[in-house]
Backbone and ligand atoms as CSV (ligand in chain L), in Angstrom:
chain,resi,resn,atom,element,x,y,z
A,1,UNK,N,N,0.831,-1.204,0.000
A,1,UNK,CA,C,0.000,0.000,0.000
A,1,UNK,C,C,0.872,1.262,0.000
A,2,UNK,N,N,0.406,2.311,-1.113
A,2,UNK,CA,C,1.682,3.305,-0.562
A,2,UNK,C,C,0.926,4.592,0.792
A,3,UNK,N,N,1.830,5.086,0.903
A,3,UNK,CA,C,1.879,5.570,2.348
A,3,UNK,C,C,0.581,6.583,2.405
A,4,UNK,N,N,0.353,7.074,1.041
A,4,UNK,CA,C,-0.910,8.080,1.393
A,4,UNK,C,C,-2.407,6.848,1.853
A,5,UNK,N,N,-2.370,6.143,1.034
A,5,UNK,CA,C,-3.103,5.076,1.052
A,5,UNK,C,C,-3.268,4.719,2.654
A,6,UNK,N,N,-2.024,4.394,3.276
A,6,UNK,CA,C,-1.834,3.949,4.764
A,6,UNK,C,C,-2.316,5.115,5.333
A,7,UNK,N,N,-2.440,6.345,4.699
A,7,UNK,CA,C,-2.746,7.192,6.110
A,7,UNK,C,C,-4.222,7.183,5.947
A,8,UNK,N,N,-4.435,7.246,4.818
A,8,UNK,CA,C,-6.135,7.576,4.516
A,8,UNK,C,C,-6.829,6.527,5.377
A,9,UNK,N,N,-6.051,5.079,5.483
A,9,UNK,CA,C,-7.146,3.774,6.341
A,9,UNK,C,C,-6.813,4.136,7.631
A,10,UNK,N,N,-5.892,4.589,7.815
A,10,UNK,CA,C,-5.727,5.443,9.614
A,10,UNK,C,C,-6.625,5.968,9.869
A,11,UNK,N,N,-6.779,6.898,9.150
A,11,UNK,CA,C,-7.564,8.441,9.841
A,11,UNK,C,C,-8.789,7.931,9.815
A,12,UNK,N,N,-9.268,6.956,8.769
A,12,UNK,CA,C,-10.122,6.727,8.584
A,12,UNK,C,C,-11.043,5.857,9.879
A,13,UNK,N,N,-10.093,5.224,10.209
A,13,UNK,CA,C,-10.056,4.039,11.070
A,13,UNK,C,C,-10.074,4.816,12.549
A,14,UNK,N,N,-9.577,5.729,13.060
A,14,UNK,CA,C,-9.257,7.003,13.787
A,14,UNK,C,C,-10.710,7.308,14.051
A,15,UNK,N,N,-11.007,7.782,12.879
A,15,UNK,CA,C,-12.995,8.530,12.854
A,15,UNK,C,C,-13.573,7.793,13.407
A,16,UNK,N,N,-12.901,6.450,12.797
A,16,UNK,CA,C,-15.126,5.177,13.497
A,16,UNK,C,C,-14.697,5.252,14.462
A,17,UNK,N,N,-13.346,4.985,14.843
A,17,UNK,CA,C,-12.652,4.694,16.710
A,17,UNK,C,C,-14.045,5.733,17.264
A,18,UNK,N,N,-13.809,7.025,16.839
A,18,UNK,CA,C,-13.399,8.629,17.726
A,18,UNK,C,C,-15.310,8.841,17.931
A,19,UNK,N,N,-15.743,8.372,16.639
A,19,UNK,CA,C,-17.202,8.326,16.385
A,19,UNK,C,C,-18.111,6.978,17.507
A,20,UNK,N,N,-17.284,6.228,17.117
A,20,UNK,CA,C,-18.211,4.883,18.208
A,20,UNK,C,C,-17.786,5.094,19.714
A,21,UNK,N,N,-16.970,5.730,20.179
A,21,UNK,CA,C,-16.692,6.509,21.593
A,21,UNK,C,C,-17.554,7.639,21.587
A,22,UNK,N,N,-18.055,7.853,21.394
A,22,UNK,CA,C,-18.901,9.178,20.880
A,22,UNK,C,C,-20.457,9.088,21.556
A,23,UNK,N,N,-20.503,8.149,20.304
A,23,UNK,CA,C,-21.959,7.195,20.333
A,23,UNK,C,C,-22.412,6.370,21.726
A,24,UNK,N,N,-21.374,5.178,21.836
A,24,UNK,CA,C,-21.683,4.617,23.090
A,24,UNK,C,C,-20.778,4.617,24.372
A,25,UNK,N,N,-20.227,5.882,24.634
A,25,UNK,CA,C,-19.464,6.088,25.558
A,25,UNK,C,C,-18.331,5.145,26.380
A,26,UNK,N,N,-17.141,5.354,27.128
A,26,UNK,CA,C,-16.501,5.667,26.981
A,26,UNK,C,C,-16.494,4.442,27.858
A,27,UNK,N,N,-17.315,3.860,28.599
A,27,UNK,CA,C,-17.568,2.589,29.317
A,27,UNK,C,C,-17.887,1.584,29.061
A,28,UNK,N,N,-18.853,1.419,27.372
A,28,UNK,CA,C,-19.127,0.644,26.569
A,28,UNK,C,C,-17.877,0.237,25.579
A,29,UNK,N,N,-17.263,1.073,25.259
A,29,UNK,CA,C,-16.508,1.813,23.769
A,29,UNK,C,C,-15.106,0.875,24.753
A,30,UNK,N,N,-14.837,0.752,25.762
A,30,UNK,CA,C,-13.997,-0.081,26.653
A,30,UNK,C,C,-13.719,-1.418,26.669
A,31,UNK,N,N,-15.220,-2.010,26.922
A,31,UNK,CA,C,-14.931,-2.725,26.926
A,31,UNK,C,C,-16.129,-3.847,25.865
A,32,UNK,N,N,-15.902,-3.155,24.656
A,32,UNK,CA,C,-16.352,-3.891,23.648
A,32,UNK,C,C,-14.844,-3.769,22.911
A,33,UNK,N,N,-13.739,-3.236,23.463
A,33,UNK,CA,C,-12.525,-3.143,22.762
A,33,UNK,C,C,-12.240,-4.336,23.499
A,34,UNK,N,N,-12.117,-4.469,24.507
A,34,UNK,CA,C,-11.420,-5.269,25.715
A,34,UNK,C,C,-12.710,-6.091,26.825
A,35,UNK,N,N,-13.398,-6.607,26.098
A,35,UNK,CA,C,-14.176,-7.791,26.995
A,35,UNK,C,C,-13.766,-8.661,27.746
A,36,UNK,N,N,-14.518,-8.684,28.862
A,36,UNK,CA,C,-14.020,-9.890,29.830
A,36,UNK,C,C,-14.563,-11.099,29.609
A,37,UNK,N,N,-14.059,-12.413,29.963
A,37,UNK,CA,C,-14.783,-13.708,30.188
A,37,UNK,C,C,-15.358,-14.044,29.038
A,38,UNK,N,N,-14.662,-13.646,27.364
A,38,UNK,CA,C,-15.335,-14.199,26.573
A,38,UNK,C,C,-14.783,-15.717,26.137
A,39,UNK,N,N,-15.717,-16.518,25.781
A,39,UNK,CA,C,-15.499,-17.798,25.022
A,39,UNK,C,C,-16.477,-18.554,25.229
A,40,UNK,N,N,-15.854,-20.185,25.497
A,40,UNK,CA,C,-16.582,-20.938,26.028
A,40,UNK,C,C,-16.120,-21.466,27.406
A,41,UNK,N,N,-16.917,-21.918,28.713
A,41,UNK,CA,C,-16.779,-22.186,29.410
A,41,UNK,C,C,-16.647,-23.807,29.609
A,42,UNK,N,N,-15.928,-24.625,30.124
A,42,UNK,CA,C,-15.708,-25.864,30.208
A,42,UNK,C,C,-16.387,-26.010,31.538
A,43,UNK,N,N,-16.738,-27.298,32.058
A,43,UNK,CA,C,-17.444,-27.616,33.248
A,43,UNK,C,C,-19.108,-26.452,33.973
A,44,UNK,N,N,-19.410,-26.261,32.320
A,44,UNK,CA,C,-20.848,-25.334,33.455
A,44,UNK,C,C,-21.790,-25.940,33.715
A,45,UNK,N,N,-22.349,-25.375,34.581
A,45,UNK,CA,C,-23.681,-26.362,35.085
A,45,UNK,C,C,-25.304,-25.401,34.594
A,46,UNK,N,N,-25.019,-23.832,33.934
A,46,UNK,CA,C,-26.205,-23.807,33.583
A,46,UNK,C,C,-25.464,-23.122,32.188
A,47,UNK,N,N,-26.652,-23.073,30.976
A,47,UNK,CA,C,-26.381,-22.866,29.446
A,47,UNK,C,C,-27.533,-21.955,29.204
A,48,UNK,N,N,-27.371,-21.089,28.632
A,48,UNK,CA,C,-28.324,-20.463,27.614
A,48,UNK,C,C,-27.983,-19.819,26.235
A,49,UNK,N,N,-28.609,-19.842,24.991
A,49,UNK,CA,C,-28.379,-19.542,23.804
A,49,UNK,C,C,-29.760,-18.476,23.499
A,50,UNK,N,N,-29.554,-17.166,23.808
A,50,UNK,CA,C,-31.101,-16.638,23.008
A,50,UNK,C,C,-30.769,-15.648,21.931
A,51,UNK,N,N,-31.712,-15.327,20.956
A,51,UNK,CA,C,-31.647,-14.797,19.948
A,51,UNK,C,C,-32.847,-13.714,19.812
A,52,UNK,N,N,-32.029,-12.978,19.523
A,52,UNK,CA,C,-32.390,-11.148,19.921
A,52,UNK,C,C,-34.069,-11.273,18.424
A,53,UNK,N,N,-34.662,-10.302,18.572
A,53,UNK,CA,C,-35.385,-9.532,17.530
A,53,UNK,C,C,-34.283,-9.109,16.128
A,54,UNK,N,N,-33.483,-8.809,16.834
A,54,UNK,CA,C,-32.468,-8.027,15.865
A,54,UNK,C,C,-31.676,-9.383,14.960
A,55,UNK,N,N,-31.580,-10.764,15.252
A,55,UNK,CA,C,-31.457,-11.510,14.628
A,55,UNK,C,C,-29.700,-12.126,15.968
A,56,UNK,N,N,-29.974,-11.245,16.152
A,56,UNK,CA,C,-28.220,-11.942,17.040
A,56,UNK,C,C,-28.205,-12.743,17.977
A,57,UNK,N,N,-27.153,-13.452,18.772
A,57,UNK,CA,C,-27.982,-14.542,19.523
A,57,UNK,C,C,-26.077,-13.916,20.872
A,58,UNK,N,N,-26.667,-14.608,21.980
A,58,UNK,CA,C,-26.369,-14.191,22.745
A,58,UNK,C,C,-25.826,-15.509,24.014
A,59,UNK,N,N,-24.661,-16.332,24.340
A,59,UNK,CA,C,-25.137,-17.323,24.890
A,59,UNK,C,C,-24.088,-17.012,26.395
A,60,UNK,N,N,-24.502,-17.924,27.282
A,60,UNK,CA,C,-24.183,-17.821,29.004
A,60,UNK,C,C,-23.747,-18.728,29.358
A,61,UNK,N,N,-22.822,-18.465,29.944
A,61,UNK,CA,C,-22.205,-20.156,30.511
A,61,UNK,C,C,-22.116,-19.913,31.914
A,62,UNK,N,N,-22.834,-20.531,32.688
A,62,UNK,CA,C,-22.604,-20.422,34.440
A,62,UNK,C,C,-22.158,-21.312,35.180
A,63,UNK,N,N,-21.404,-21.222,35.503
A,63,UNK,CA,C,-20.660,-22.651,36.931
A,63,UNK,C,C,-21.199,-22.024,38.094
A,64,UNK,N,N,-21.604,-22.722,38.645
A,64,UNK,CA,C,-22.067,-22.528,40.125
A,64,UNK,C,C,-21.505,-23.889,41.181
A,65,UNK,N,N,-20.978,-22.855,42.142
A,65,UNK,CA,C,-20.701,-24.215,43.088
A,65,UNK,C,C,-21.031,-23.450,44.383
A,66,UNK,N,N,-21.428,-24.465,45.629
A,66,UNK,CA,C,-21.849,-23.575,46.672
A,66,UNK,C,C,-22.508,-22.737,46.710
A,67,UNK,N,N,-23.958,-23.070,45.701
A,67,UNK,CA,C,-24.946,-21.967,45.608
A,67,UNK,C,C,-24.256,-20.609,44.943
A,68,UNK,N,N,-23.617,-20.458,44.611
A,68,UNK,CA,C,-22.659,-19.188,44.031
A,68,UNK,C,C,-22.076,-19.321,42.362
A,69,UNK,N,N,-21.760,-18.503,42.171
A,69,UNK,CA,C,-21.339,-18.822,40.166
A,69,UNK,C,C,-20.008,-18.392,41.019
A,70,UNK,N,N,-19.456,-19.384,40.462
A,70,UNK,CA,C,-18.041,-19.352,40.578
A,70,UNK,C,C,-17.333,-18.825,39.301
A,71,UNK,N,N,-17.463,-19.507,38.212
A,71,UNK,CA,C,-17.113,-18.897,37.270
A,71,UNK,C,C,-18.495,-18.673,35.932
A,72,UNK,N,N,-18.435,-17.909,34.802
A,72,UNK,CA,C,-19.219,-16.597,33.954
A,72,UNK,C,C,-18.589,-16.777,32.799
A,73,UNK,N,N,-19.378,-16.972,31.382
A,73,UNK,CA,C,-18.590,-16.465,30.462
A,73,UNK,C,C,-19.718,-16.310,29.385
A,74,UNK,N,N,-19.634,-15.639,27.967
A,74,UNK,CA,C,-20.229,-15.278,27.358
A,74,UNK,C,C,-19.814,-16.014,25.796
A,75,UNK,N,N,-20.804,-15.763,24.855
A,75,UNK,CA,C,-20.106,-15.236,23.428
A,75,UNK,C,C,-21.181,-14.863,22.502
A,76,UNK,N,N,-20.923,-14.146,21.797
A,76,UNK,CA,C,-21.915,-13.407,20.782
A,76,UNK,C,C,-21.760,-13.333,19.439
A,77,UNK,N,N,-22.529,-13.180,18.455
A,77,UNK,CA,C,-22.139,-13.132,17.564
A,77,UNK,C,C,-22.630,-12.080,16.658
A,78,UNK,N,N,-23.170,-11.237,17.660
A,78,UNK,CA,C,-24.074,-9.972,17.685
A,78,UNK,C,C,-22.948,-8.194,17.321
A,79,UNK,N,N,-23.537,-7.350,17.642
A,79,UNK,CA,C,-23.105,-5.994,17.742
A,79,UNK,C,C,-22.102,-5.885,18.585
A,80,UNK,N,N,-21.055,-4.881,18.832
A,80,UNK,CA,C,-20.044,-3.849,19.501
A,80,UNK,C,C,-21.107,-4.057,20.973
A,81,UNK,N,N,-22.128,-3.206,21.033
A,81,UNK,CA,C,-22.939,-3.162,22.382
A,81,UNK,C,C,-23.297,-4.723,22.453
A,82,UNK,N,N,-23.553,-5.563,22.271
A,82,UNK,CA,C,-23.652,-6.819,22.764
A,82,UNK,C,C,-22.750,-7.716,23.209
A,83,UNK,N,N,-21.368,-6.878,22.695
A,83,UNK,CA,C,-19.917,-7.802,23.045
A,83,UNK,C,C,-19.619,-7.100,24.498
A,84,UNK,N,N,-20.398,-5.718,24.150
A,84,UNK,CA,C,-20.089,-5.067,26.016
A,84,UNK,C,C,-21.376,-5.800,26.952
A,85,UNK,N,N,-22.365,-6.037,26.557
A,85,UNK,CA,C,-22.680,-6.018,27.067
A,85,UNK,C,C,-22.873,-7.702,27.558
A,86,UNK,N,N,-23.053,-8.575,26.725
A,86,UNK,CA,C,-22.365,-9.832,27.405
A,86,UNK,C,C,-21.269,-9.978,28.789
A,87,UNK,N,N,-20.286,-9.078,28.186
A,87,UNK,CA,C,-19.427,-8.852,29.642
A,87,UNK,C,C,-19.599,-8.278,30.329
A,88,UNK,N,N,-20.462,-7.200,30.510
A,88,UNK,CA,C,-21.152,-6.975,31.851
A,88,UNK,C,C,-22.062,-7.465,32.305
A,89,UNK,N,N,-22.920,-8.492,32.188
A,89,UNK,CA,C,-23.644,-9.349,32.348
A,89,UNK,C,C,-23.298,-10.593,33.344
A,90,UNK,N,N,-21.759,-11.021,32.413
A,90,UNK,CA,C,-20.797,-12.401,33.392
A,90,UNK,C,C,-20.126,-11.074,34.576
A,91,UNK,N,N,-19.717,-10.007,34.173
A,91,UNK,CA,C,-19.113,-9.551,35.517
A,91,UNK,C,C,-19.653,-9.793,36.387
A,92,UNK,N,N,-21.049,-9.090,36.069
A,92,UNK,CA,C,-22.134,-8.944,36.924
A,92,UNK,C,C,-22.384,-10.439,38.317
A,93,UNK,N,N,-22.107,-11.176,37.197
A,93,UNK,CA,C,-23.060,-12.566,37.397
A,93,UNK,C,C,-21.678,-13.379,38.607
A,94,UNK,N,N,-20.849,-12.713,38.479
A,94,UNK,CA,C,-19.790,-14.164,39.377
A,94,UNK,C,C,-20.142,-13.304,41.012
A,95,UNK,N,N,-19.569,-14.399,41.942
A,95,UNK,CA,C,-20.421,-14.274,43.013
A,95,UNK,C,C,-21.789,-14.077,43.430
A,96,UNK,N,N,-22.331,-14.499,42.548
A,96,UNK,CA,C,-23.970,-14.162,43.060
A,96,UNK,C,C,-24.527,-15.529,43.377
A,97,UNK,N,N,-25.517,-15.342,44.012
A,97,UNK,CA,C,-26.417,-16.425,44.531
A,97,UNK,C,C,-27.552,-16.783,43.616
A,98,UNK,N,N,-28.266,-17.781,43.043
A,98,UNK,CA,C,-29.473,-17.704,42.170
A,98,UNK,C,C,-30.379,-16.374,42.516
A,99,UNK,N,N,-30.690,-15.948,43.941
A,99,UNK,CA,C,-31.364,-15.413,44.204
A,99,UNK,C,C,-30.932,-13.698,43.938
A,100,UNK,N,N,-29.805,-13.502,43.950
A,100,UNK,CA,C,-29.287,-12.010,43.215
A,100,UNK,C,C,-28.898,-12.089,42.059
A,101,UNK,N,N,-29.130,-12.780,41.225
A,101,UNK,CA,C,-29.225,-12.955,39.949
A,101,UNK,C,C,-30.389,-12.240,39.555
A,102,UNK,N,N,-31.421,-12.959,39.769
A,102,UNK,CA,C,-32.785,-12.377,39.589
A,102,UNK,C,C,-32.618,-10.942,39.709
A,103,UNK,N,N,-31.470,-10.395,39.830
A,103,UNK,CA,C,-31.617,-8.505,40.165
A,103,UNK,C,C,-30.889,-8.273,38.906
A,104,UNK,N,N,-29.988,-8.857,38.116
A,104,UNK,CA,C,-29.357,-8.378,37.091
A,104,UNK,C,C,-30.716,-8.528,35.697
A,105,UNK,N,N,-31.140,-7.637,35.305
A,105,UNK,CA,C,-32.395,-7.497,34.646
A,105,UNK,C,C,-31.804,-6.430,33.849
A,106,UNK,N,N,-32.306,-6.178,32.587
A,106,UNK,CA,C,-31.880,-5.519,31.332
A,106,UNK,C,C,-31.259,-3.954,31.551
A,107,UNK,N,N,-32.489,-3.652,32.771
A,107,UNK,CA,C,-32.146,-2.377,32.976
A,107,UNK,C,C,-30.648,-2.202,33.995
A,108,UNK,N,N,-30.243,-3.305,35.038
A,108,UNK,CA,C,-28.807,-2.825,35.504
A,108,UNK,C,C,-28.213,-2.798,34.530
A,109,UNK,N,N,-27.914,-4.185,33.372
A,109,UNK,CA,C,-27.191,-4.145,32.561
A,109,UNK,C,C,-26.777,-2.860,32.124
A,110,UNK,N,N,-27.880,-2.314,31.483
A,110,UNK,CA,C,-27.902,-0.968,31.142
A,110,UNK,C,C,-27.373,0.703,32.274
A,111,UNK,N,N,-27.320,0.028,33.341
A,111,UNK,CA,C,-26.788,0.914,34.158
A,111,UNK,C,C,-25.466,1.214,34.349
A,112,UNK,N,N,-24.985,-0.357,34.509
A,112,UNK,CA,C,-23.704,-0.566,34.276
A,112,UNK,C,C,-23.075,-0.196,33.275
A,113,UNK,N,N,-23.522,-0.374,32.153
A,113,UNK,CA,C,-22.903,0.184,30.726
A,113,UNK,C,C,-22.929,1.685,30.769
A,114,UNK,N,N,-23.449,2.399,31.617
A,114,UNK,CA,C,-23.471,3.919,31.633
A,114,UNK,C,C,-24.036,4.536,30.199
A,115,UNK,N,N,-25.193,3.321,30.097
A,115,UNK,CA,C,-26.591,3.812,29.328
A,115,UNK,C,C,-26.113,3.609,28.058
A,116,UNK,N,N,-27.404,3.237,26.817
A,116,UNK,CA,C,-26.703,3.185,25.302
A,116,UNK,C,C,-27.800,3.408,24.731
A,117,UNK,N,N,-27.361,4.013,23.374
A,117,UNK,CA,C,-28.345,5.043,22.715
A,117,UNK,C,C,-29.601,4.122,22.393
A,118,UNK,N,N,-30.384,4.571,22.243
A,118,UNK,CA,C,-32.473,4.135,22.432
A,118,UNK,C,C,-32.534,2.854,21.486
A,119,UNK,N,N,-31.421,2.782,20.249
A,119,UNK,CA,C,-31.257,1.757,19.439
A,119,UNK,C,C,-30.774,0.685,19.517
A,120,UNK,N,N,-29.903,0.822,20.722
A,120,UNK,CA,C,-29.058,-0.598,21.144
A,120,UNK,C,C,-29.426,-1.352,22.679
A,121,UNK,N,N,-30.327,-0.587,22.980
A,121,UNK,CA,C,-30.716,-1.107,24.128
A,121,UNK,C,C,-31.393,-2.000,24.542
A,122,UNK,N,N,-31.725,-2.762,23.358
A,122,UNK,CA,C,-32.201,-4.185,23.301
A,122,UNK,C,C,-31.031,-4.955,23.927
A,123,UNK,N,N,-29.725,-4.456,22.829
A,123,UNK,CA,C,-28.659,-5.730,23.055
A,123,UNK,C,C,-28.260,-5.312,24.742
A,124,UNK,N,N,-28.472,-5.042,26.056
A,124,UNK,CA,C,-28.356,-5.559,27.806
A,124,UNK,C,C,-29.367,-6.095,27.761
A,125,UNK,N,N,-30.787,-5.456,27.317
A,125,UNK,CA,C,-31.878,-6.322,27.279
A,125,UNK,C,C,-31.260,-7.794,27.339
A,126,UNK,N,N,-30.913,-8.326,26.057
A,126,UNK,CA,C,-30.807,-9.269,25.148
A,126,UNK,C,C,-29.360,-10.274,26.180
A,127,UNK,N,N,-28.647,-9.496,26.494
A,127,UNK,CA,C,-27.382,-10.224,27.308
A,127,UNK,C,C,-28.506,-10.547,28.718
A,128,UNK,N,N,-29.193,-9.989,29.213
A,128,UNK,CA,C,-29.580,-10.373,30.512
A,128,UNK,C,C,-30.336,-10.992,30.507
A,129,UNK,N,N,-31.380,-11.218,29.648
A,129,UNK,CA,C,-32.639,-12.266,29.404
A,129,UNK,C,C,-32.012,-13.920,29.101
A,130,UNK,N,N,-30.564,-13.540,28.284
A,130,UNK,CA,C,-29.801,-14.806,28.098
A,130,UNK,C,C,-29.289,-15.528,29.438
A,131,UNK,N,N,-28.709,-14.175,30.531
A,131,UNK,CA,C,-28.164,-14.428,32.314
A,131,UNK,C,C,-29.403,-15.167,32.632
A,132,UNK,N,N,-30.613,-14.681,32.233
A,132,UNK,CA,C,-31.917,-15.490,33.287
A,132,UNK,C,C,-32.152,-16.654,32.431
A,133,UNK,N,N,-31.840,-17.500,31.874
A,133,UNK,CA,C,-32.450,-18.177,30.946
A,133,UNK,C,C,-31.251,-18.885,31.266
A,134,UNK,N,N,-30.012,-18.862,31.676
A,134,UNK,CA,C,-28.721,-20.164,32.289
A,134,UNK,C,C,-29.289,-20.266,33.470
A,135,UNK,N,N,-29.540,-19.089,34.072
A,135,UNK,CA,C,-30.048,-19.468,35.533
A,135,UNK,C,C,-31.141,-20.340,35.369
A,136,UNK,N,N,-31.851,-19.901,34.818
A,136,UNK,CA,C,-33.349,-21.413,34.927
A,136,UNK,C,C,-33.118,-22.540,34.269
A,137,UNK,N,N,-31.875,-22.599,33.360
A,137,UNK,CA,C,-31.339,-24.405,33.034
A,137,UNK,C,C,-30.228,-24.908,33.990
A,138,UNK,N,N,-29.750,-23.775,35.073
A,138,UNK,CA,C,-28.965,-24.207,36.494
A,138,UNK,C,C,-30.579,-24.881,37.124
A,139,UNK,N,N,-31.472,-23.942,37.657
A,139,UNK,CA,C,-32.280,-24.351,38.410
A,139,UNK,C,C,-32.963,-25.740,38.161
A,140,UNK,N,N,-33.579,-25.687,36.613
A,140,UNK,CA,C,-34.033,-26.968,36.706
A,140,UNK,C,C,-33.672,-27.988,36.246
A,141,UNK,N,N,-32.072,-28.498,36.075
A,141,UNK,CA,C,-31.147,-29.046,36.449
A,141,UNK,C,C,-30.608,-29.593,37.778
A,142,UNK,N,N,-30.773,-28.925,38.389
A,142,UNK,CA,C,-30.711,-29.070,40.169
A,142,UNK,C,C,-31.887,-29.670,40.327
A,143,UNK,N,N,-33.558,-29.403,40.175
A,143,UNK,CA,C,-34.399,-29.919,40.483
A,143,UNK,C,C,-34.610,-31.623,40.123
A,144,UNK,N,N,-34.048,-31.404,38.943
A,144,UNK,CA,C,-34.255,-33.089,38.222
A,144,UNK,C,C,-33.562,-33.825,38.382
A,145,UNK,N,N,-31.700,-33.566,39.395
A,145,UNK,CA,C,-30.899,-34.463,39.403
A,145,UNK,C,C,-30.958,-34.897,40.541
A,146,UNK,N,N,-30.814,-36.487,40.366
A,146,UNK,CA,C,-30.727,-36.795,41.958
A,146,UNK,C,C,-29.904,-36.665,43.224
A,147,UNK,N,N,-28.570,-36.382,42.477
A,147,UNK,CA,C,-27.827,-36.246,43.321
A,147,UNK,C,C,-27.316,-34.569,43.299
A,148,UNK,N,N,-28.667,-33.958,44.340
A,148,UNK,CA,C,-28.702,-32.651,44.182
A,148,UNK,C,C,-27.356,-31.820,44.546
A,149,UNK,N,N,-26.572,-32.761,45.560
A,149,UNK,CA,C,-25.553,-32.329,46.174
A,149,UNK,C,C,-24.577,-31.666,44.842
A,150,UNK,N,N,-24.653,-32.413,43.631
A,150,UNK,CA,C,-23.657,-32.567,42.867
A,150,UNK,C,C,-23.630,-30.576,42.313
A,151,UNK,N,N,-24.531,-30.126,42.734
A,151,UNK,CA,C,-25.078,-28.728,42.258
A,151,UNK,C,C,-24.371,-28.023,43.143
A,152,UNK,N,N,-24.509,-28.157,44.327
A,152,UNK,CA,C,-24.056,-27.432,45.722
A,152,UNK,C,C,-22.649,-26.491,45.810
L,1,FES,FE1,FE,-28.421,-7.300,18.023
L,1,FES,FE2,FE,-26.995,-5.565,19.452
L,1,FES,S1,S,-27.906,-5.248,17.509
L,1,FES,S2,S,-27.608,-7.544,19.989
């Protein structure tokens, strides 16, 4: 490529940076650069896969031991705001009890993210409905196995 060429995909590249910090601030724009806990999780005990309106799908991996999520992880195959917001979702989600789970609902998501414009606010929606939906294949998983301990 010659060098004017190289600068033009810079600057260019510079703008969407300078523009999508702009757009979904500076807490989102973070850590959709730098997500936590993405992949797949080995040994979980609850799963969820859901798929947005918008066509994207969103999935949860929860380990729980001692009534607690020990370990959280995500992956998406969705938007910038859904890659943040997946990971604030598993942040959210380690140390909690089934029962403070039930508090991470579309709108903390969205709190945590320090809010995202009226168009993307499906995708915390969309990451947290996926958090409640591992939690209820943890729960009724635990209910159906016999050896409930094995959950504990
Ligand atoms: Fe589909 Fe963000 S646009 S999850």
């Amino acid at each position: 490529m010659s060098d004017r060429l190289d600068d033009f995909v810079q600057e260019l590249q510079e703008k969407i940076f300078q523009e999508a910090r702009e757009t979904y601030g500076d807490t989102v724009y973070e850590r959709w650069l730098n997500p936590l806990y993405m992949g797949e999780l080995k040994n979980y005990n609850g799963y969820s896969r859901l798929r947005g309106q918008c066509g994207d799908t969103i999935e949860i991996f929860l380990k729980f031991e001692k009534g607690r999520v020990i370990e959280a992880s995500f992956k998406t195959d969705g938007c910038g705001a859904s890659t943040a917001c997946g990971s604030f979702a598993t942040e959210m989600a380690i140390g909690k009890t089934p029962d403070e789970l039930l508090e991470i609902t579309g709108e903390a998501v969205l709190n945590r993210a320090g809010g995202l414009p009226q168009e993307d606010k499906h995708c915390a929606v969309l990451a947290a409905g996926s958090l409640q939906d591992a939690l209820e294949d943890y729960m009724r998983k635990k209910e159906s196995c016999h050896h409930a301990d094995a959950f504990d």
